[in-house]
C-alpha positions in Angstrom: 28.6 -63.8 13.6 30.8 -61.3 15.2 31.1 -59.3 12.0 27.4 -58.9 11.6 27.7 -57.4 15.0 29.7 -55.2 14.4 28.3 -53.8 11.5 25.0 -53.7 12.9 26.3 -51.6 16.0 28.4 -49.4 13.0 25.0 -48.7 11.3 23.4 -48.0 14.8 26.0 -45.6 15.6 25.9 -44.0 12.3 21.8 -44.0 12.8 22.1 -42.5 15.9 24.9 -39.7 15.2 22.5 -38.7 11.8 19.4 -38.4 14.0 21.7 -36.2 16.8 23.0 -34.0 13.4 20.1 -31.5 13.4 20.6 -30.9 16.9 24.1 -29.7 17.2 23.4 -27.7 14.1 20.6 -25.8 16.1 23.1 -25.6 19.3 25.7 -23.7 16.8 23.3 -21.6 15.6 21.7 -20.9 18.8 25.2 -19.6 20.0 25.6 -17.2 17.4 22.5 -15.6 18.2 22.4 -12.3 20.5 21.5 -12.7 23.8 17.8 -11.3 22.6 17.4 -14.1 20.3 18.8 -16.8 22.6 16.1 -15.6 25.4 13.3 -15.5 22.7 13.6 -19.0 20.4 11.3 -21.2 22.9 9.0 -18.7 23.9 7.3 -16.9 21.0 3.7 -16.1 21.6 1.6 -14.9 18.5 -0.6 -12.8 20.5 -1.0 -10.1 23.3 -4.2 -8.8 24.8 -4.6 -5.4 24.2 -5.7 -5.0 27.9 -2.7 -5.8 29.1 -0.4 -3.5 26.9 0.9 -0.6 28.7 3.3 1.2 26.1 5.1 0.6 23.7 8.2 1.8 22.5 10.0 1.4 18.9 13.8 0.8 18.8 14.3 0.9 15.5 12.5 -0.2 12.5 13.0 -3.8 12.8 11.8 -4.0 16.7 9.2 -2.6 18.8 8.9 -3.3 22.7 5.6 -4.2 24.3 5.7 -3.2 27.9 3.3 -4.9 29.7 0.6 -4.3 33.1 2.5 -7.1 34.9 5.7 -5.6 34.3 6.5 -8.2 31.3 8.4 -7.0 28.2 7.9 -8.7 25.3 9.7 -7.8 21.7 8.5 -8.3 18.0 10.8 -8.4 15.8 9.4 -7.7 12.7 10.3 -10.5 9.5 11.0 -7.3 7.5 12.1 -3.2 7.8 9.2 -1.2 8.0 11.2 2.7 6.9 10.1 5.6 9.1 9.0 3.3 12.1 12.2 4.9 13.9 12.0 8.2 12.3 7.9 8.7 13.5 8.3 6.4 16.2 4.5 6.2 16.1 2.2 3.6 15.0 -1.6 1.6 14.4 -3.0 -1.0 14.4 -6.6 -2.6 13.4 -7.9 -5.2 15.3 -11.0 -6.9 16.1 -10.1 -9.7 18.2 -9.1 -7.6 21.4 -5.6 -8.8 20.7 -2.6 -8.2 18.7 -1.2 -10.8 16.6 1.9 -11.6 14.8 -0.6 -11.7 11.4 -1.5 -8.0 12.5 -0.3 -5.4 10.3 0.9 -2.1 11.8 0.8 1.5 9.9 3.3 4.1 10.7 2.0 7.6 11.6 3.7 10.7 10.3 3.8 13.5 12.3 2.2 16.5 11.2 2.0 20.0 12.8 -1.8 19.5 13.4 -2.0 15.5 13.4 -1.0 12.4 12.2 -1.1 11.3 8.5 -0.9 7.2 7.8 2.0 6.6 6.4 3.7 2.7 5.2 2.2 -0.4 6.5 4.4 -3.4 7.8 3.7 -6.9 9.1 4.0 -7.9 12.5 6.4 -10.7 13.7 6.4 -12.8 16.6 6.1 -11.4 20.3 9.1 -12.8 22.8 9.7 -12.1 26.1 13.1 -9.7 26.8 14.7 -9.2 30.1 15.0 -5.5 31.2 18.9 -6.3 31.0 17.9 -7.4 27.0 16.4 -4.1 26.2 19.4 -2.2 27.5 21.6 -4.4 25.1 18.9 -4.5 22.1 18.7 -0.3 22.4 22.7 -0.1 22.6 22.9 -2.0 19.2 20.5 0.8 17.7 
């Protein structure tokens, strides 16, 4: 009777340490991420009203800042390079929905001496909120 006890509380222990496993996996990779990313991984949003944007402004061709009418900041961090997003540091966007969306797709505007010419088109990513202190870190890295 005893050693059915014990290995019942063995296999319960083992149960309980297998369903813990993904966790500490996502605590080590969580502190390996920047500060940016360890701000952003619970509060993605896949959209922002285009009445509330303010300005933007691209860090590099990987991450453009949404500054906001409430003074919010948000970040998207787009899944792939889009070349000449720096270089321009202009962009637009299409949308009928009176928001931008992480499905959006964004075109990059080359400067010209009497206008912009459309240039390569890149896929949003998701929008995360970034602390002033964030952005000052994020545009160091650049």
């Amino acid at each position: 009777m005893i050693r059915t006890r014990r290995i019942k509380q063995s296999r319960l222990s083992l149960l309980a340490l297998l369903a813990l496993a993904p966790w500490s996996t996502i605590s080590a990779e969580m502190k390996e991420q920047d500060p940016v990313q360890q701000e952003a991984v619970t509060a993605e949003k896949r959209c922002l009203s285009l009445l509330r944007i303010d300005r933007t402004d691209v860090v590099d061709d990987k991450n453009i800042l949404f500054y906001m009418k409430n003074d919010e900041i948000y970040v998207n961090r787009l899944p792939h390079r889009c070349p000449g997003l720096n270089t321009h540091q202009a962009f637009m966007y299409r949308t009928s929905m009176g928001q931008l969306c992480s499905v959006d797709i964004i075109t990059v505007l080359d400067g010209l001496g009497f206008g912009y010419s459309p240039g390569i088109s890149c896929g949003l990513g998701g929008f995360y909120p970034i602390t002033e202190e964030a952005v000052i870190e994020l545009k160091a890295k650049k």
